[in-house]
ZADO-1210 file (C-alpha; in nm, 4 decimals, padded with zeros to 6 digits):
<atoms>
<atom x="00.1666" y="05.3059" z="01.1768" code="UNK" pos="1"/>
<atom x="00.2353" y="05.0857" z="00.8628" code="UNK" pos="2"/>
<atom x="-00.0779" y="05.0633" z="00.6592" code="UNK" pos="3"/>
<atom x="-00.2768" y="04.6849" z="00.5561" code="UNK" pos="4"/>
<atom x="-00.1438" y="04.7639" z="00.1721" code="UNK" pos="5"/>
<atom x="00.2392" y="04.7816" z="00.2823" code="UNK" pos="6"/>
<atom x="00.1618" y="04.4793" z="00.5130" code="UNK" pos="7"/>
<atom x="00.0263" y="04.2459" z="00.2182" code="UNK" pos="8"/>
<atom x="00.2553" y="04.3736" z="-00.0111" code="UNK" pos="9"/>
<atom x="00.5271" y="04.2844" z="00.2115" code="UNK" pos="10"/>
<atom x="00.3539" y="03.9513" z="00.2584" code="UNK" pos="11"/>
<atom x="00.3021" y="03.9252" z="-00.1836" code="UNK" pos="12"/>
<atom x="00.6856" y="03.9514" z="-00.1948" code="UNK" pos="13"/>
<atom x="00.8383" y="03.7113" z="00.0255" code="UNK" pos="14"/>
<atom x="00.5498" y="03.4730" z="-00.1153" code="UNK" pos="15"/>
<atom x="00.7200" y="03.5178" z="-00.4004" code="UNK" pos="16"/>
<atom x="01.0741" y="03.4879" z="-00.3039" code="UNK" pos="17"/>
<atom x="00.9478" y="03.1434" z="-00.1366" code="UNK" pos="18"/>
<atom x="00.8195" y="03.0351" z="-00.4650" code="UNK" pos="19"/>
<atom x="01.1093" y="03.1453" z="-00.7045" code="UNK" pos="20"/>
<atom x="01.3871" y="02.8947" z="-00.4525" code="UNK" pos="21"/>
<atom x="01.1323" y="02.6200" z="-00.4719" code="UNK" pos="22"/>
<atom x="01.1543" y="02.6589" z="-00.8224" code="UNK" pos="23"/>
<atom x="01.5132" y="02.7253" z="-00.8694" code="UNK" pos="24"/>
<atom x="01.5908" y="02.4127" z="-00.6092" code="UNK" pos="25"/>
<atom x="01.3588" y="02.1976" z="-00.8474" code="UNK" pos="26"/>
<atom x="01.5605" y="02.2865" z="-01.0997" code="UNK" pos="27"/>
<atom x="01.8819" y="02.1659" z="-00.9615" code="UNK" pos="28"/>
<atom x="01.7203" y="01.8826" z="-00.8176" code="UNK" pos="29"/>
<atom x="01.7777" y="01.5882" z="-00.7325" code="UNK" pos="30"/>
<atom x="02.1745" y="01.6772" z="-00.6875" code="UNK" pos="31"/>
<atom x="02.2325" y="01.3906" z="-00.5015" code="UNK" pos="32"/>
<atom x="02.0825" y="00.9930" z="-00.4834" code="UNK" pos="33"/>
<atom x="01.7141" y="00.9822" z="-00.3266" code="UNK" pos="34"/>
<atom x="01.6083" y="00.7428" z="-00.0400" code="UNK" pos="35"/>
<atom x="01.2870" y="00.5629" z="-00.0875" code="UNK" pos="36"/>
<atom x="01.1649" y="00.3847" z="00.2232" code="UNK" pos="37"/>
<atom x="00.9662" y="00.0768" z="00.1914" code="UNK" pos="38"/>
<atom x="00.7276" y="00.0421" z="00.5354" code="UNK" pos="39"/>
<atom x="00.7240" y="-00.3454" z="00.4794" code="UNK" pos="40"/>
<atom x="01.0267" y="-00.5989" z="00.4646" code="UNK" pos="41"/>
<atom x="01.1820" y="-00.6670" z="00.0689" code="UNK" pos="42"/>
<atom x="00.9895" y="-00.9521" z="-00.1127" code="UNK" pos="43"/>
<atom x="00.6100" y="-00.8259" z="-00.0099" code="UNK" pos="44"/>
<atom x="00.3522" y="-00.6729" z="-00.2578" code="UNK" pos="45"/>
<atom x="00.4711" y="-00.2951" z="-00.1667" code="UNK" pos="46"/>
<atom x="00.8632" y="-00.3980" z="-00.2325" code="UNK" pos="47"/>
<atom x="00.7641" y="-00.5607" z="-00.5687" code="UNK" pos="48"/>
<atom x="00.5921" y="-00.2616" z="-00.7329" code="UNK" pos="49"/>
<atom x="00.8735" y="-00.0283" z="-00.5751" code="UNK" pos="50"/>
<atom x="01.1668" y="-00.2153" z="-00.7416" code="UNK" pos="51"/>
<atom x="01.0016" y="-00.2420" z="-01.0697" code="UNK" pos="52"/>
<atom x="00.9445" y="00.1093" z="-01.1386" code="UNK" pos="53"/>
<atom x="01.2617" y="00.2880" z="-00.9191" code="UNK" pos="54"/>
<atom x="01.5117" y="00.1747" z="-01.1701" code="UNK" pos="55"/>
<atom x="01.3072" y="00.3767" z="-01.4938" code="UNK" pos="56"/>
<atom x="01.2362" y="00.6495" z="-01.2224" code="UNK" pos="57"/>
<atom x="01.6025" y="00.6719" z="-01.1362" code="UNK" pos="58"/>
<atom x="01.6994" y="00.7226" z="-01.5268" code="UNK" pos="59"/>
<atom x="01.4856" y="00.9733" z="-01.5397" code="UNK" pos="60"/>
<atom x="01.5444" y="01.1858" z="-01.2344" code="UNK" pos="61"/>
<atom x="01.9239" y="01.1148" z="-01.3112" code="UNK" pos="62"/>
<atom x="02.0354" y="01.0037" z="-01.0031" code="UNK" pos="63"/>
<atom x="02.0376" y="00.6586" z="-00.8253" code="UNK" pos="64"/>
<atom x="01.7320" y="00.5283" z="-00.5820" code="UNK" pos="65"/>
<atom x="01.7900" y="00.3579" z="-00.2894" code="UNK" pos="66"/>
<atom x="01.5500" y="00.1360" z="-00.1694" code="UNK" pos="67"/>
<atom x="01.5681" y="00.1067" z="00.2437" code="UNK" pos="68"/>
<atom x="01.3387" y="-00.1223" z="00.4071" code="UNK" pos="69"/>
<atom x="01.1632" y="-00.0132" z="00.7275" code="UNK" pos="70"/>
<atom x="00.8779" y="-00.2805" z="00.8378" code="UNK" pos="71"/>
<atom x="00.6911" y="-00.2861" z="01.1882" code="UNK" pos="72"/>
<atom x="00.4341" y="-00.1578" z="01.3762" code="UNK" pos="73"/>
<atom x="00.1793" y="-00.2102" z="01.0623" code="UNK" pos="74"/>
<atom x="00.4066" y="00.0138" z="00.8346" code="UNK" pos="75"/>
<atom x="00.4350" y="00.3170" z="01.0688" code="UNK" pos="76"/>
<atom x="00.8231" y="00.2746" z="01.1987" code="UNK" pos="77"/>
<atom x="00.9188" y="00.3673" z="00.7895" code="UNK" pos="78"/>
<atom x="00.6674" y="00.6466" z="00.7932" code="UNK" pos="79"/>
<atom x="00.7765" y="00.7621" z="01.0851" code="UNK" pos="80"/>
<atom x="01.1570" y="00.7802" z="00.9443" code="UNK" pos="81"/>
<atom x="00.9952" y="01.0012" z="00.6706" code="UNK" pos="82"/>
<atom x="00.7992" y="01.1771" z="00.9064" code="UNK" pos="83"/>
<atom x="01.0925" y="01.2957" z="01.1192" code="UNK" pos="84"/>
<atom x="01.3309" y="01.3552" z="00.7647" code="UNK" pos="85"/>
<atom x="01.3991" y="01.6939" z="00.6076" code="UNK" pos="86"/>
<atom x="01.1018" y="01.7994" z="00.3012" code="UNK" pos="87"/>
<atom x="01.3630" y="01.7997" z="00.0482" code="UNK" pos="88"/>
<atom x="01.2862" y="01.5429" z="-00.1616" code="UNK" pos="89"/>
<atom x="01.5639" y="01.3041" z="-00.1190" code="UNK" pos="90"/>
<atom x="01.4007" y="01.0925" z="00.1025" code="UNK" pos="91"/>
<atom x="01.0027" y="00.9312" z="00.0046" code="UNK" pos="92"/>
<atom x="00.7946" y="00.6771" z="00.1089" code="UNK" pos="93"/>
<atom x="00.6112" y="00.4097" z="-00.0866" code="UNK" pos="94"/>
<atom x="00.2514" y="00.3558" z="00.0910" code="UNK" pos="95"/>
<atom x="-00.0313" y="00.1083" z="00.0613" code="UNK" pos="96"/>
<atom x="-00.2926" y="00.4219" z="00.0873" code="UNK" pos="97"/>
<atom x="-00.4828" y="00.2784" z="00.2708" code="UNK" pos="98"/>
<atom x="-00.2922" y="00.0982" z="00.5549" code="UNK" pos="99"/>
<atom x="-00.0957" y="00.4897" z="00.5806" code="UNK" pos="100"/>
<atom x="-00.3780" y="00.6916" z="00.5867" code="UNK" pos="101"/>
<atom x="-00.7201" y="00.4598" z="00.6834" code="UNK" pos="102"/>
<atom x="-00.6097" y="00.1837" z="00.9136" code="UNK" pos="103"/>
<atom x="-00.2570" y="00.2586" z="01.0902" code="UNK" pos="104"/>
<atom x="-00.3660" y="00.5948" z="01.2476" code="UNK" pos="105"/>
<atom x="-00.6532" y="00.4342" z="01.3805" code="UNK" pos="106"/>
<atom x="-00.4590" y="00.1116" z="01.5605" code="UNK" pos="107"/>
<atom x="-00.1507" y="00.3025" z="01.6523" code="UNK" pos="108"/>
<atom x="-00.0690" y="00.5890" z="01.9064" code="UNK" pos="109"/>
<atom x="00.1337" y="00.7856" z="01.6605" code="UNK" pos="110"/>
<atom x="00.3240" y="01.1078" z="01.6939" code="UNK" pos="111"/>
<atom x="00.2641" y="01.2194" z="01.3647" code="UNK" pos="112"/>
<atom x="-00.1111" y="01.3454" z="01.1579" code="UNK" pos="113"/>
<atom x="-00.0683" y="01.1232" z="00.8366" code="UNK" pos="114"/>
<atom x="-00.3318" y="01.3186" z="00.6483" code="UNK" pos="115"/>
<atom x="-00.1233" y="01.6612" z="00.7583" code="UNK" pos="116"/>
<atom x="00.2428" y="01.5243" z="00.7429" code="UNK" pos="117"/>
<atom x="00.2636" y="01.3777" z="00.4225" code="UNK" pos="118"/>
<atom x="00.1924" y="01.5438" z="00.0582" code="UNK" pos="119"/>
<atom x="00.1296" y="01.2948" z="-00.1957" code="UNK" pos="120"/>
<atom x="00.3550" y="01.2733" z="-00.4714" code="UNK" pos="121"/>
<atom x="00.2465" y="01.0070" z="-00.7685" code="UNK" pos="122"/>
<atom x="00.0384" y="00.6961" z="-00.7825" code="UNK" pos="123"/>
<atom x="00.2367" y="00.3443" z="-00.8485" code="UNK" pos="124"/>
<atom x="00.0189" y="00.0649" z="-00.9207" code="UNK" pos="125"/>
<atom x="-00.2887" y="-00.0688" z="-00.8135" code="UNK" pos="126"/>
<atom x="-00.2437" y="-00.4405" z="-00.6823" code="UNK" pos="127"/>
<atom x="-00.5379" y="-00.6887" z="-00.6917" code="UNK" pos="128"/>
<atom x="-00.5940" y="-00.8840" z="-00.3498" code="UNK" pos="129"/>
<atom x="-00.6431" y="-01.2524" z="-00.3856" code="UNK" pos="130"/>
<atom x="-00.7581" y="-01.5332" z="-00.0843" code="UNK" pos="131"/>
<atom x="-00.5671" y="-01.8476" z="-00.1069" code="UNK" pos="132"/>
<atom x="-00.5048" y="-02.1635" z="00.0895" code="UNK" pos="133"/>
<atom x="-00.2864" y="-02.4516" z="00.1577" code="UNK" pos="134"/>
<atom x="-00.3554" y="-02.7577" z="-00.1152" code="UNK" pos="135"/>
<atom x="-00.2715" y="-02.9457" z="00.1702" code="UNK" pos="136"/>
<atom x="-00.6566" y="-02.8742" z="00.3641" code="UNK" pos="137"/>
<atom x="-00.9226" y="-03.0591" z="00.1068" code="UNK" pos="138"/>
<atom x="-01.0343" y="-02.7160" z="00.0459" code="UNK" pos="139"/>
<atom x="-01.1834" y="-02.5837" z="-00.2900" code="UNK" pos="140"/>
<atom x="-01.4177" y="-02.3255" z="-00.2294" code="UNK" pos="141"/>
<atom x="-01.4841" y="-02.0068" z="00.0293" code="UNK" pos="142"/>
<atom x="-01.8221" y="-02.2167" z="00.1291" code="UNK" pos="143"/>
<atom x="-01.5763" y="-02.5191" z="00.2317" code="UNK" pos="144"/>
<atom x="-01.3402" y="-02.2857" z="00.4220" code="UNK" pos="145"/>
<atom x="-01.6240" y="-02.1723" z="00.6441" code="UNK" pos="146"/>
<atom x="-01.7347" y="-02.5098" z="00.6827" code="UNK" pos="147"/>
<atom x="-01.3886" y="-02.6461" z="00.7779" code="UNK" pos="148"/>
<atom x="-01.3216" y="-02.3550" z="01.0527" code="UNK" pos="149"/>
<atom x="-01.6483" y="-02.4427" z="01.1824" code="UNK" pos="150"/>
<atom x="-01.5898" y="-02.7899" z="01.2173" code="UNK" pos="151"/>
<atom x="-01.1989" y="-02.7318" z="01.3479" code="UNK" pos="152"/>
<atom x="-01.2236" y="-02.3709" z="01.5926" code="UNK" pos="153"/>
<atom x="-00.9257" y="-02.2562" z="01.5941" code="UNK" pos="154"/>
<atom x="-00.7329" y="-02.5146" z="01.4278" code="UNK" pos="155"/>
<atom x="-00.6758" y="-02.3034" z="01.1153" code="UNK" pos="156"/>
<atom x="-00.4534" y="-02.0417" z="01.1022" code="UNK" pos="157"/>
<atom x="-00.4126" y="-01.7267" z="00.8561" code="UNK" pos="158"/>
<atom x="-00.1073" y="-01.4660" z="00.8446" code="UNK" pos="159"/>
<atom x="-00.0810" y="-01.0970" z="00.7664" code="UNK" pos="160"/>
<atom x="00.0688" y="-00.7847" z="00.8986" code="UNK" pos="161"/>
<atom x="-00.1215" y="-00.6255" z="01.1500" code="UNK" pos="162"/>
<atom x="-00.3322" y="-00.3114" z="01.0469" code="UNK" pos="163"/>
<atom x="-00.2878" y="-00.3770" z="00.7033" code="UNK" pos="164"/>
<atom x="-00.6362" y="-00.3916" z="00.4751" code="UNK" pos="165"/>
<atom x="-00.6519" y="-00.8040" z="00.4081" code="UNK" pos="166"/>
<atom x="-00.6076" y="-00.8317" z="00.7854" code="UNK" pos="167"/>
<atom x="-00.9403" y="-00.6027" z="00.8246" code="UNK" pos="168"/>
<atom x="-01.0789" y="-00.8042" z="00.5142" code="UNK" pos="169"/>
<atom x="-00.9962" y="-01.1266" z="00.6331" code="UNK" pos="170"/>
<atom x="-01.1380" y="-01.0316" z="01.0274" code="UNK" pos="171"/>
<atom x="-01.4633" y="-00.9195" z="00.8217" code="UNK" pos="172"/>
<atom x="-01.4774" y="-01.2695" z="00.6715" code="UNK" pos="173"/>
<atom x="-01.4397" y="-01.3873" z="01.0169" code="UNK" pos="174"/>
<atom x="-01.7212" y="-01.1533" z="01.1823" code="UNK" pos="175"/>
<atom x="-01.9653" y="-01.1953" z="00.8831" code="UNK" pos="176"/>
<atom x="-01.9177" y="-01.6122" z="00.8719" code="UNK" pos="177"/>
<atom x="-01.9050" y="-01.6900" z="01.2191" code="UNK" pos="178"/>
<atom x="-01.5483" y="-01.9055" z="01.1198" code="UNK" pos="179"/>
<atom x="-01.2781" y="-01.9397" z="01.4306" code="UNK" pos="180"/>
<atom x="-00.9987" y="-01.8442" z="01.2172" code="UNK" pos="181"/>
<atom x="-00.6609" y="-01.7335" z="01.4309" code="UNK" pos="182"/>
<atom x="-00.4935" y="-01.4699" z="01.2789" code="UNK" pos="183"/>
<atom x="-00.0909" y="-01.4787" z="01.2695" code="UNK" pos="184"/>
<atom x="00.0770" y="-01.1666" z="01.2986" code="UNK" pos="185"/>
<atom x="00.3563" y="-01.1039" z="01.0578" code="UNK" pos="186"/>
<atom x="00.5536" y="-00.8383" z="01.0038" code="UNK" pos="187"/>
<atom x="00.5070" y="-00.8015" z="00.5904" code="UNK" pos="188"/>
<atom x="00.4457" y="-01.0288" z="00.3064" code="UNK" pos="189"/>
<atom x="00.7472" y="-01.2239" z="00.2256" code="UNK" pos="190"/>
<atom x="00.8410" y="-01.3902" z="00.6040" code="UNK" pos="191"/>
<atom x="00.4375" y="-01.4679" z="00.6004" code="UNK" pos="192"/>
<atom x="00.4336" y="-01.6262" z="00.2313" code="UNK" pos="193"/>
<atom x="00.7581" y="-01.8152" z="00.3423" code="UNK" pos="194"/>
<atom x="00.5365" y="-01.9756" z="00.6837" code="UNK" pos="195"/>
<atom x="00.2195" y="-02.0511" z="00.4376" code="UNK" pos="196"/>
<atom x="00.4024" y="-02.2559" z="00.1841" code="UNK" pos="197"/>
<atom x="00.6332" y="-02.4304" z="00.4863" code="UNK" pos="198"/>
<atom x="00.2441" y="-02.5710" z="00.6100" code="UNK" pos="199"/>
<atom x="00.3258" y="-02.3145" z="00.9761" code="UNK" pos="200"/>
<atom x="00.0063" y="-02.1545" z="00.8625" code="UNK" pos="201"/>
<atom x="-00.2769" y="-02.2670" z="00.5948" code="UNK" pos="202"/>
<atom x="-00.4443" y="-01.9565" z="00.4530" code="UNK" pos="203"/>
<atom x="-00.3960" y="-01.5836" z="00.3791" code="UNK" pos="204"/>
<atom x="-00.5222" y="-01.2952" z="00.1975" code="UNK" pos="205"/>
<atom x="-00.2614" y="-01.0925" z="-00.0064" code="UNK" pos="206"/>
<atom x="-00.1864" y="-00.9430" z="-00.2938" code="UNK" pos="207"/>
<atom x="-00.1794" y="-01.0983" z="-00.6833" code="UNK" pos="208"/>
<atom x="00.1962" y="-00.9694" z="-00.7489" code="UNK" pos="209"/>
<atom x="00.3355" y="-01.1964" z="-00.4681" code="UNK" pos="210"/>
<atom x="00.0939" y="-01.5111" z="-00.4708" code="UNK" pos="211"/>
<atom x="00.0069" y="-01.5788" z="-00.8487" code="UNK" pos="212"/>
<atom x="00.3754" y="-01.7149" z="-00.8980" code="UNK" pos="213"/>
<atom x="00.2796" y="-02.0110" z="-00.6060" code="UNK" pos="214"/>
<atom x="-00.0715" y="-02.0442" z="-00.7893" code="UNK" pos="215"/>
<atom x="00.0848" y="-02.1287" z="-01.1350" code="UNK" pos="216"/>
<atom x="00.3004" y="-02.3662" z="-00.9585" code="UNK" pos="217"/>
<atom x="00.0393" y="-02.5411" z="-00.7367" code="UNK" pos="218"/>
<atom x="00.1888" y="-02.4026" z="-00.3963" code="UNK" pos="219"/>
<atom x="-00.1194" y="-02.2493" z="-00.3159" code="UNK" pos="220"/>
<atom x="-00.4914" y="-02.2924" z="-00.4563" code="UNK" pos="221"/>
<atom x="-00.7180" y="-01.9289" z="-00.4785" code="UNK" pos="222"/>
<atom x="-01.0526" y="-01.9470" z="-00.3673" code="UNK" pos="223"/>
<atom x="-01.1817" y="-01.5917" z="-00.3944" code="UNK" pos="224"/>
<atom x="-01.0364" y="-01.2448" z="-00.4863" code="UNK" pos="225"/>
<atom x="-01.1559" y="-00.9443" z="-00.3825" code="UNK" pos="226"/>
<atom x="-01.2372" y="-00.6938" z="-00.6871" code="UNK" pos="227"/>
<atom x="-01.5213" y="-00.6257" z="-00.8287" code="UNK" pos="228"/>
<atom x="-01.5263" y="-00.8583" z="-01.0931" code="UNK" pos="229"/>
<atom x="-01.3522" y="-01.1686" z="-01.1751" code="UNK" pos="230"/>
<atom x="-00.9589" y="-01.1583" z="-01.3262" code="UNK" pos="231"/>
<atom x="-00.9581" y="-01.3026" z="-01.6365" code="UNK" pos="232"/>
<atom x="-00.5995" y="-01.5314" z="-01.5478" code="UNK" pos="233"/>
<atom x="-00.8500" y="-01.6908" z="-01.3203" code="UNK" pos="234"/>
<atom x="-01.1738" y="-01.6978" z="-01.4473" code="UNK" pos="235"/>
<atom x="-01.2916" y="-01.9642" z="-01.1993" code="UNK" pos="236"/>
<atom x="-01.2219" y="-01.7941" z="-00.9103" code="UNK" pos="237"/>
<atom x="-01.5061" y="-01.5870" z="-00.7847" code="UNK" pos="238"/>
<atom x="-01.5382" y="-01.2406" z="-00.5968" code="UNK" pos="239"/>
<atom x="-01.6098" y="-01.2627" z="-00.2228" code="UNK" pos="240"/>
<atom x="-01.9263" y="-01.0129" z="-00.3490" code="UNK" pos="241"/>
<atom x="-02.0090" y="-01.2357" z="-00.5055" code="UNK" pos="242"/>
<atom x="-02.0609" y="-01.5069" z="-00.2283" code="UNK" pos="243"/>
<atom x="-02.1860" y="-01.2194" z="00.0170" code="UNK" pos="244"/>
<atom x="-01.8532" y="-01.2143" z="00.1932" code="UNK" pos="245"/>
<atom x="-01.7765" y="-00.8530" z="00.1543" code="UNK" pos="246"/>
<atom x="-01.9792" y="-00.5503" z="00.0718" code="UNK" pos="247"/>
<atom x="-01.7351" y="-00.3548" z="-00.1193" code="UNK" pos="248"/>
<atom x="-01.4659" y="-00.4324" z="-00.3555" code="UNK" pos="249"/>
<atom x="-01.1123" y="-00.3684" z="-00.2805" code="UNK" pos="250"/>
<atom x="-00.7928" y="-00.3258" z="-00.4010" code="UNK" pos="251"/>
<atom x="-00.4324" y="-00.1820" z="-00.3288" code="UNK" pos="252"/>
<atom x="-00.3147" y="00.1561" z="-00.4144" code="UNK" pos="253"/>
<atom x="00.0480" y="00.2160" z="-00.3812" code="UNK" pos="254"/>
<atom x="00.1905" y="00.5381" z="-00.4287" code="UNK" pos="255"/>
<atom x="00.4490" y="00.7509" z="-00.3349" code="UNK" pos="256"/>
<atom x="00.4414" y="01.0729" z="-00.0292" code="UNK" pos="257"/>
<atom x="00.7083" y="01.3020" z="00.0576" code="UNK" pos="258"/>
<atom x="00.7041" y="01.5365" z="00.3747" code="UNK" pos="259"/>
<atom x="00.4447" y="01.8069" z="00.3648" code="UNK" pos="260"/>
<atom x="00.6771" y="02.0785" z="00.3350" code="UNK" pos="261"/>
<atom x="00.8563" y="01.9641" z="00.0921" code="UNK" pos="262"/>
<atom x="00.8316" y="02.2155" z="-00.2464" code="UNK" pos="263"/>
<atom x="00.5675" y="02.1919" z="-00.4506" code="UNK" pos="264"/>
<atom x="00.7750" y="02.2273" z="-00.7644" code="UNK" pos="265"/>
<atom x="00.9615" y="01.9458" z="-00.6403" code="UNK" pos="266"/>
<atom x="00.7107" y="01.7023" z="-00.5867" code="UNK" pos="267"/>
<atom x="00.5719" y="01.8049" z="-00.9542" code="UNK" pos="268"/>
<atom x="00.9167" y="01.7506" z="-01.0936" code="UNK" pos="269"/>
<atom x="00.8572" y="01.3468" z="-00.9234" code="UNK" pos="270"/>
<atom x="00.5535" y="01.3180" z="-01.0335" code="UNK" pos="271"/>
<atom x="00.5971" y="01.3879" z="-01.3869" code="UNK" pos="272"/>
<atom x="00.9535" y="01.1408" z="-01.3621" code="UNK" pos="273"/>
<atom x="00.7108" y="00.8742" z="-01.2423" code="UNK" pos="274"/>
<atom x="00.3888" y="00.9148" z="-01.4821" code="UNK" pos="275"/>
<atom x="00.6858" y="00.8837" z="-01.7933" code="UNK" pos="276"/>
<atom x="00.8508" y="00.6029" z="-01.5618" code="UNK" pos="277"/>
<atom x="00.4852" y="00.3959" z="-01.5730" code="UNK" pos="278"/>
<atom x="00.4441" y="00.4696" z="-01.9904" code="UNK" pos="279"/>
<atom x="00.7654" y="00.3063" z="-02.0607" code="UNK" pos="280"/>
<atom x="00.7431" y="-00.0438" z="-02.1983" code="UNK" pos="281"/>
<atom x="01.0034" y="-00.2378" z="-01.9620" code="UNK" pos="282"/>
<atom x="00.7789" y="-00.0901" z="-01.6671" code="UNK" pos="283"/>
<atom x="00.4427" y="-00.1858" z="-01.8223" code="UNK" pos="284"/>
<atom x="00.5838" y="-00.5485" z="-01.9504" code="UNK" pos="285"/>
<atom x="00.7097" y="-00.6284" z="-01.5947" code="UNK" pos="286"/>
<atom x="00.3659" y="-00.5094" z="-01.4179" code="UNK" pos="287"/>
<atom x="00.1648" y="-00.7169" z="-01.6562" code="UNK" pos="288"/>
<atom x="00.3603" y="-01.0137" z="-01.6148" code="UNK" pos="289"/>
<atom x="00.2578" y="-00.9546" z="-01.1876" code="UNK" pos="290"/>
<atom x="-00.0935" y="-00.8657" z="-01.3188" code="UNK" pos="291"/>
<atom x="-00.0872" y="-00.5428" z="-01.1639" code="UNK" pos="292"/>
<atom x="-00.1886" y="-00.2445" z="-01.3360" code="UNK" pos="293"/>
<atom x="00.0178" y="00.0900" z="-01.3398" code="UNK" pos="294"/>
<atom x="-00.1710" y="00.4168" z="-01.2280" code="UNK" pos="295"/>
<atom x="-00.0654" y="00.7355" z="-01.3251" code="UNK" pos="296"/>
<atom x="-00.1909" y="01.0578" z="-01.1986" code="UNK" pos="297"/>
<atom x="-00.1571" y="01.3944" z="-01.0846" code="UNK" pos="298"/>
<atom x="-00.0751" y="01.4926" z="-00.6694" code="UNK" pos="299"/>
<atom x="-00.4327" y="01.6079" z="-00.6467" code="UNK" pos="300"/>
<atom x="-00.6022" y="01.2626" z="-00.7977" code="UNK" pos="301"/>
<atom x="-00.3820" y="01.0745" z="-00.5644" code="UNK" pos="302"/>
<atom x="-00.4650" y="01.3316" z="-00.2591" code="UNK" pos="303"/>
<atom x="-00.9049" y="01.3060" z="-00.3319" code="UNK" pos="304"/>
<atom x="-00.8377" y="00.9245" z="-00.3426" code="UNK" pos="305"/>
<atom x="-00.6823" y="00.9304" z="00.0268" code="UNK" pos="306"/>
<atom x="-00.9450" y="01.1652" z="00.1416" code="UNK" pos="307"/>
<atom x="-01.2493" y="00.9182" z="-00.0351" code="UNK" pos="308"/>
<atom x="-01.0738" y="00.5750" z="00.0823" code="UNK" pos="309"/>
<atom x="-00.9148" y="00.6334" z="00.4564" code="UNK" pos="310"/>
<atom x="-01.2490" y="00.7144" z="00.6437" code="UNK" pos="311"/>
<atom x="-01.4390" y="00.4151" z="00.5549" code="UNK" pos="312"/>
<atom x="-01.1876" y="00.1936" z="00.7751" code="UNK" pos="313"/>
<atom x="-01.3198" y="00.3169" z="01.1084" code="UNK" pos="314"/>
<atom x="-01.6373" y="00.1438" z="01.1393" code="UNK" pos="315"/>
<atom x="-01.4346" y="-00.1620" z="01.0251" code="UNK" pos="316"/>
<atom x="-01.2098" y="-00.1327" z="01.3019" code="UNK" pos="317"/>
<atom x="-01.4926" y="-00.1310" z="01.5280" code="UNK" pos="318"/>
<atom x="-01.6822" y="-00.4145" z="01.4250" code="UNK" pos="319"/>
<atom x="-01.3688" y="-00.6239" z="01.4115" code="UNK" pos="320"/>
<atom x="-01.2351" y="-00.4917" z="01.7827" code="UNK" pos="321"/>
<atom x="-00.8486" y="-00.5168" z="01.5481" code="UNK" pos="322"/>
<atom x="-00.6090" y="-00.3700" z="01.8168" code="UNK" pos="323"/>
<atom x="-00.2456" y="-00.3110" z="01.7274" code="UNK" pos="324"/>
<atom x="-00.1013" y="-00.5706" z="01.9650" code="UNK" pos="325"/>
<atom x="-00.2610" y="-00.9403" z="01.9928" code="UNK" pos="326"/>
</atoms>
């Protein structure tokens, strides 16, 4: 009868086999260019940060990034390409944290556990949210929005990807202000931007890196931004806190995942590439000039944020009825 001590011995030694090829494949890696999947279409808030920081990550990594653009279904067609993909590394996925892990599980029958299929790799950017309107409504203020959709039911209309957090935040406004607001779904930032400054829609919620260039040219006015406090490039725009129209701050974190099983060594040797990607100036100089801020971060930091932010969604889900088709 073999004994518990040749069992775990047996056990300690193909442990360590497992870890020695992780490390030696980490050390050949990446042999061969890396696919980054984008779960939104090119020219939204999740495309922008991507683009900006895959060319320094590339250099680093030594091999070439290709972006592929997956949108749908509220992000979860690209996850589920990464999902389904081998956990070697050479293909990732650049998430909004929140709409990957908080909101799309709970809107969409999916075939895949977000929180158990996906290991977190490195924090991108944080991305500031930011309300805005048509200049064409005689609209100035959050107060005169409510007023307006109260006057008009469902005669305004906003845009946003379904399941995504400014949809929530913008159905919250609804709930909380009585306003009869009809929500346009879109499938990512860019076709929905496009539709607001045509006049096919009049007001949105989305983030700063993709609506401050129509702000400085007059395309769009801001009434209210989400954080916590007010953004200094706009010091006259207030917080929905402060106003009473939210009762939380919130903004974006994008990051990067790989599949679960991917090696650990691996997704160190990303994470590292990335944190010295974010520190270099080009990187820095192009996020500042989107007013977005770069995060850097260890696996674990990025992993405690998930686990802190994706739970508080449900109830919102609830009290704004959100269901993945409308």
């Amino acid at each position: 009868m073999i004994s518990a001590r040749v069992i775990l011995s047996a056990i300690m030694l193909i442990c360590l086999a497992c870890t020695a090829t992780g490390v030696a494949f980490a050390q050949s890696y990446p042999e061969r260019p890396i696919k980054l999947v984008l779960p939104f279409p090119a020219g939204g808030a999740t495309d922008t940060s991507a683009r900006l920081v895959t060319q320094a990550l590339a250099a680093r990594l030594g091999q070439t990034i290709v972006i592929e653009n997956q949108g749908g279904a509220g992000g979860t067609i690209g996850a589920r390409a990464v999902a389904n993909a081998s956990a070697d590394g050479y293909t990732l996925l650049m998430v909004a944290a929140t709409n990957t892990f908080g909101t799309a599980p709970l809107l969409y029958k999916l075939d895949y556990d977000a929180m158990k299929t996906f290991a977190p790799v490195a924090m991108v950017v944080i991305e500031r949210q930011i309300m805005v309107v048509s200049p064409t409504l005689p609209i100035t203020t959050v107060g005169e929005l409510v007023a307006h959709a109260k006057a008009n039911p469902g005669k305004l209309n906003y845009g946003n990807a379904i399941g995504i957090a400014p949809h929530f935040l913008l159905e919250m406004f609804k709930v909380r202000t009585g306003a009869d607001i009809v929500h346009i779904p879109y499938r990512g930032g860019a076709p929905m931007i496009a539709d607001l400054l045509g006049g096919q829609i009049q007001l949105t919620m989305n983030g700063k890196s993709v609506l401050m260039p129509h702000i400085r040219e007059g395309k769009l006015r801001p009434l209210a931004v989400t954080s916590a406090k007010r953004w200094a490039d706009l010091p006259n725009v207030p917080t929905l806190l402060e106003g009473g129209y939210m009762d939380f701050p919130y903004d974006t974190l994008f990051g990067i995942v790989a599949p679960a099983a991917t090696p650990r060594a691996v997704i160190e040797k990303v994470n590292a590439a990335v944190n010295d990607a974010l520190s270099s100036g080009e990187v820095r100089a192009g996020f500042a000039k989107l007013g977005i801020d770069s995060k850097p971060g260890t696996p674990q930091e990025f992993a405690a944020i998930i686990a802190d932010e994706a739970p508080k969604w449900a109830e919102i889900v609830k009290l704004t009825g959100i269901k993945a088709a409308e």
